[in-house]
C-alpha positions as a Markdown table, in Angstrom:
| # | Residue | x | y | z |
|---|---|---|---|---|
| 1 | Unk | -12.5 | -2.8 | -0.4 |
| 2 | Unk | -11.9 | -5.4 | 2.0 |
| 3 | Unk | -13.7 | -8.8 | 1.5 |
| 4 | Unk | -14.5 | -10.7 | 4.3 |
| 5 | Unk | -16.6 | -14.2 | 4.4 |
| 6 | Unk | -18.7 | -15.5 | 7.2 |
| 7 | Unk | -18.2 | -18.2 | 9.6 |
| 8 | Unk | -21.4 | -20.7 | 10.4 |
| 9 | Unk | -20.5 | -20.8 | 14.3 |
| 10 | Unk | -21.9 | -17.8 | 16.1 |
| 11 | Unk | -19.8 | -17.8 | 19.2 |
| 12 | Unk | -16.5 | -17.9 | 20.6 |
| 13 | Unk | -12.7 | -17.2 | 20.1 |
| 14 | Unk | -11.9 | -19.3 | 17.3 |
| 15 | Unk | -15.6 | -17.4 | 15.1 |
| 16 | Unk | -13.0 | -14.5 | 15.4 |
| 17 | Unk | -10.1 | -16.0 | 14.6 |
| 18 | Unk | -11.2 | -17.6 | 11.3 |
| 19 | Unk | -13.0 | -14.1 | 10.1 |
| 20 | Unk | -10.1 | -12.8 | 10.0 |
| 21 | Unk | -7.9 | -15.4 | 9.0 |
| 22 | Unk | -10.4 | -15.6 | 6.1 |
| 23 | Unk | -10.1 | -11.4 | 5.2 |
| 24 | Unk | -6.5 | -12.0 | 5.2 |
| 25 | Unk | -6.6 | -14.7 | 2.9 |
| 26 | Unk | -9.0 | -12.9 | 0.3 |
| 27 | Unk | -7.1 | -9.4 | 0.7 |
| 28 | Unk | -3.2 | -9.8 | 0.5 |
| 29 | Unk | -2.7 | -11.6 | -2.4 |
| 30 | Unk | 1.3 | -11.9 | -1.0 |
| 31 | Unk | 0.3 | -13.8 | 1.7 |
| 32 | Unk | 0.3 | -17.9 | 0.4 |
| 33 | Unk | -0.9 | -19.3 | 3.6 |
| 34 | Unk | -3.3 | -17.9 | 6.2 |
| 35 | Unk | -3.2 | -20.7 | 9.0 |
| 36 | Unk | -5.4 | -20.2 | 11.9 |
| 37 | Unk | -4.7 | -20.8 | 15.4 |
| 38 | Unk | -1.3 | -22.5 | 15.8 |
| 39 | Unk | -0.4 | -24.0 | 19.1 |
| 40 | Unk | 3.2 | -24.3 | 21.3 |
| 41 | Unk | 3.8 | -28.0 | 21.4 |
| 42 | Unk | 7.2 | -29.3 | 22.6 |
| 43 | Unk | 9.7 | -31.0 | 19.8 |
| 44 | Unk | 10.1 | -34.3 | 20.0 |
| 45 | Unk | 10.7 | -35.1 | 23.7 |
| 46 | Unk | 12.3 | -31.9 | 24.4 |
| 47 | Unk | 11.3 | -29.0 | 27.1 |
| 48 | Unk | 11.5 | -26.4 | 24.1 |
| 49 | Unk | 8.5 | -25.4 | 22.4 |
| 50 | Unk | 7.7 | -24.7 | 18.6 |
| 51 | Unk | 4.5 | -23.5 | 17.1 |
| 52 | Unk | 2.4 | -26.0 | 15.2 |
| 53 | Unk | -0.9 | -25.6 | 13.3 |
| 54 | Unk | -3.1 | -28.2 | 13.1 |
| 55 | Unk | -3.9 | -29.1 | 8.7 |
| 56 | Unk | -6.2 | -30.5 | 6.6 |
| 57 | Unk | -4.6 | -34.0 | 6.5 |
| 58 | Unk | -4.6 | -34.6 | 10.6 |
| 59 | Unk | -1.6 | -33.3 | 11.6 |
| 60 | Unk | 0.8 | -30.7 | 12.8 |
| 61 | Unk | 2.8 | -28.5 | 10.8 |
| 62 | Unk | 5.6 | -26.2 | 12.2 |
| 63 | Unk | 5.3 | -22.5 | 11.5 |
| 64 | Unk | 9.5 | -21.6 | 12.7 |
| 65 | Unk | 11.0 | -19.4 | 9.7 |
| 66 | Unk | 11.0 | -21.4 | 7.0 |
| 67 | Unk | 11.5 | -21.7 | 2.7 |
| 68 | Unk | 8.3 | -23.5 | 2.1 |
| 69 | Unk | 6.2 | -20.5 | 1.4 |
| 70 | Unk | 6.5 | -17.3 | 0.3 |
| 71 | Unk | 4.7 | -15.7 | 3.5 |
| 72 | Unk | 2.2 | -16.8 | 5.7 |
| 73 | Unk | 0.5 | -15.9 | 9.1 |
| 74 | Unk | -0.9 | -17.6 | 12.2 |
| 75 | Unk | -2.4 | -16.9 | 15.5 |
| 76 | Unk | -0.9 | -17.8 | 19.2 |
| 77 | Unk | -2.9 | -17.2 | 22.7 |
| 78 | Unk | -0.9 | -15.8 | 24.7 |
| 79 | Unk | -2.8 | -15.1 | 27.9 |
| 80 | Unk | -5.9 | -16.2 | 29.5 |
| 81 | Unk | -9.4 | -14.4 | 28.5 |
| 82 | Unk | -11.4 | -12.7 | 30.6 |
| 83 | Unk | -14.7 | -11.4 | 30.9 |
| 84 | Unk | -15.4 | -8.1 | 29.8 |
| 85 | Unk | -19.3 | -7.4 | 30.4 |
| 86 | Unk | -22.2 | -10.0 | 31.1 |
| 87 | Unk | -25.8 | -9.1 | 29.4 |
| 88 | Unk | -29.1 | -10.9 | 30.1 |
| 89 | Unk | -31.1 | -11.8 | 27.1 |
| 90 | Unk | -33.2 | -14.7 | 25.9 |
| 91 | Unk | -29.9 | -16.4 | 25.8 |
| 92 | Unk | -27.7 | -15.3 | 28.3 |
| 93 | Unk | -23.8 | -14.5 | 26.4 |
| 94 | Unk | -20.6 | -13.6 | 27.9 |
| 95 | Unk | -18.3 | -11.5 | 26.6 |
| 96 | Unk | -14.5 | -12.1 | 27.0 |
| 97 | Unk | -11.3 | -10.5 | 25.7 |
| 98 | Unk | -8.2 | -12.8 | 24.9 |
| 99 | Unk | -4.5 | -11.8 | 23.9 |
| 100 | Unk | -3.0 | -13.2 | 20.8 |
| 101 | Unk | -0.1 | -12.9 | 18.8 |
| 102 | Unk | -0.5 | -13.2 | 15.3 |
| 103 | Unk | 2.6 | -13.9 | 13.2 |
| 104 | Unk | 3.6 | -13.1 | 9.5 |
| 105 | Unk | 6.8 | -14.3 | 8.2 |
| 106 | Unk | 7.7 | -14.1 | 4.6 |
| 107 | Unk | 10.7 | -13.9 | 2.1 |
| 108 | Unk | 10.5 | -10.4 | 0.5 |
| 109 | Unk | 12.5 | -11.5 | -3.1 |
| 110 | Unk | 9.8 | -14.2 | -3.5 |
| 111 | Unk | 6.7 | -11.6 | -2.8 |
| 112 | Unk | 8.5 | -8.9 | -5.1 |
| 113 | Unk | 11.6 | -9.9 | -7.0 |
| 114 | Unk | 11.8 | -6.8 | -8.9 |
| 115 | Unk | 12.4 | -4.8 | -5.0 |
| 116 | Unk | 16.1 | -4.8 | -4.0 |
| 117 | Unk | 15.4 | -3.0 | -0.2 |
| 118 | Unk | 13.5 | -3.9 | 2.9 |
| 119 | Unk | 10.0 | -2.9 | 1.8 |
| 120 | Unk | 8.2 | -4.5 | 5.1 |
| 121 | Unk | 6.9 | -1.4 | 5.8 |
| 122 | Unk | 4.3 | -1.1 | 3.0 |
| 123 | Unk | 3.5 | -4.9 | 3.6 |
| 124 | Unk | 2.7 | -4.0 | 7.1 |
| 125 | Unk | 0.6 | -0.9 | 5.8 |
| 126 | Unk | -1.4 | -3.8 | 3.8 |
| 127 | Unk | -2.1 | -5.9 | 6.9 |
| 128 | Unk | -3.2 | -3.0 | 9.0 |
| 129 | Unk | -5.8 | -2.2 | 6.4 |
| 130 | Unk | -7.3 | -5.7 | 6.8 |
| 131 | Unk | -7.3 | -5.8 | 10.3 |
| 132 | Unk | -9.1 | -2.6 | 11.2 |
| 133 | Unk | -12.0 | -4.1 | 9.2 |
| 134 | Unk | -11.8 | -7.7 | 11.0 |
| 135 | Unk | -14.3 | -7.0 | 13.5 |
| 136 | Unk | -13.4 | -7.9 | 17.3 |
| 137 | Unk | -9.8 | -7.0 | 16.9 |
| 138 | Unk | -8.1 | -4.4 | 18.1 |
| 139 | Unk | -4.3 | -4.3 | 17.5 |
| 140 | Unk | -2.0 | -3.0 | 20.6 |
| 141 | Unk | 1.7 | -3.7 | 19.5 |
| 142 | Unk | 3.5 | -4.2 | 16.7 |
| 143 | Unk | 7.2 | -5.5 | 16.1 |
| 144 | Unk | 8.6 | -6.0 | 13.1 |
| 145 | Unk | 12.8 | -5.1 | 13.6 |
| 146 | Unk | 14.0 | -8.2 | 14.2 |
| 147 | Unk | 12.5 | -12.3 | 13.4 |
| 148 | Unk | 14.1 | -13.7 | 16.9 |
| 149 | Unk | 11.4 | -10.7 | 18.5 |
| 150 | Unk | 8.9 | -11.8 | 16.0 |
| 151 | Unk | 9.0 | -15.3 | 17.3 |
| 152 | Unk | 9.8 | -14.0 | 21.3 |
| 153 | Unk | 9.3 | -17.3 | 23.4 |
| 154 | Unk | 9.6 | -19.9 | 21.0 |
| 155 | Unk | 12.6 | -22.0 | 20.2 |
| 156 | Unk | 14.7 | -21.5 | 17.1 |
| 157 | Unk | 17.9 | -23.1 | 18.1 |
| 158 | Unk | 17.4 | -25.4 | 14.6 |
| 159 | Unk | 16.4 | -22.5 | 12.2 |
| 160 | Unk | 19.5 | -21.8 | 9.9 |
| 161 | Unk | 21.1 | -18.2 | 10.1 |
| 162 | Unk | 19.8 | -17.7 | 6.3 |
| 163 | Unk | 16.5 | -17.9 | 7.5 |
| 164 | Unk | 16.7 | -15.2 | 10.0 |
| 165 | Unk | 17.8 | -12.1 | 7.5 |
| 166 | Unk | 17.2 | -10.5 | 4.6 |
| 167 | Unk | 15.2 | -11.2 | 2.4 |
| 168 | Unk | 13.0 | -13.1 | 5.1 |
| 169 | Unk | 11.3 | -10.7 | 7.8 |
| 170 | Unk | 8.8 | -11.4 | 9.7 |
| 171 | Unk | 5.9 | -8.7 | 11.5 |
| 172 | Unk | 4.1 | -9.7 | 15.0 |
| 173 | Unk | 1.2 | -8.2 | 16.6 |
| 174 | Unk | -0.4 | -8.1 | 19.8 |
| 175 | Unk | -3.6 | -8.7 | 19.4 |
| 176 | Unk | -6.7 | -8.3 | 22.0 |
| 177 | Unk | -9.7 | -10.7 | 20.6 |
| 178 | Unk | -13.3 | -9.6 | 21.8 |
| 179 | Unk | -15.5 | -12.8 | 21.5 |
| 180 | Unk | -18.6 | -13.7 | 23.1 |
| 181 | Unk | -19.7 | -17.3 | 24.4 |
| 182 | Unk | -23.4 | -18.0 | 24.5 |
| 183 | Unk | -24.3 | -20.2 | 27.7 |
């Protein structure tokens, strides 16, 4: 059974976001961190761009491949919404549909040490499970071959090789969010 907690804010992307961030969390027991909404910020004073999520203690973290957990996920927009039907009511909402990415990367000795193969495909099988209960989501892509497609866009010229290969993999979806704004 999937378990999924509620959010107190009754509109927009983000209501979405964390609902399912939150049935990720409290359903794969692999996963270590569930980060929400991560954002492409450049590094340092460079052009390239990295995805950051913003923590707890008021600042950003880097999501690239790393060692530092055993797997974790986070979202990235990717295009801009757009309405998707208007309804008049006592309080008039719009209803808009957004693109996202949402990225898992993990190292597969650390989630299972007693596996010697590439068993991504059962972990993927876990995820897919959550999502189709995470209401406003509705998956339309999935890659999961190779971590430089995972992370498509974003700059890893400072992630070492190691990173990169087994036992790290890494799964992307694309993602279209359903949300609605009240105005």
């Amino acid at each position: 059974m999937i378990t999924q907690t509620k959010n107190t804010v009754t509109s927009g992307v983000e209501v979405v976001l964390d609902n399912c961030k939150m049935a990720l969390e409290t359903n794969l027991k692999w996963l270590q961190e569930a980060f929400g909404r991560a954002w492409l910020l450049p590094r340092g004073g460079q052009l390239e761009r990295i995805p950051q999520v913003f923590t707890k203690k008021g600042d950003y973290e880097s999501v690239l491949p790393n060692d530092k957990y055993t797997a974790f996920s986070f979202f990235i927009g990717i295009e801009a919404a757009v309405p998707t039907e208007e309804t008049e009511a006592y309080v008039r909402s719009l209803y808009f549909q957004k693109s996202f990415d949402l990225i898992f990367y993990m190292n597969l000795k650390k989630i299972d040490p007693s596996q010697d193969y590439y068993f991504v495909e059962q972990l993927n099988q876990d995820i897919l499970r959550v999502l189709s209960g995470c209401q406003g989501i509705q998956i339309q892509e999935i890659w999961m071959e190779d971590i430089r497609e995972v992370y498509a866009g974003m700059d890893l010229t400072e992630i070492t090789n190691a990173l990169l290969y087994y036992p790290h993999s890494g799964i992307r979806y694309r993602l279209f969010v359903t949300y609605k704004e009240n105005c």
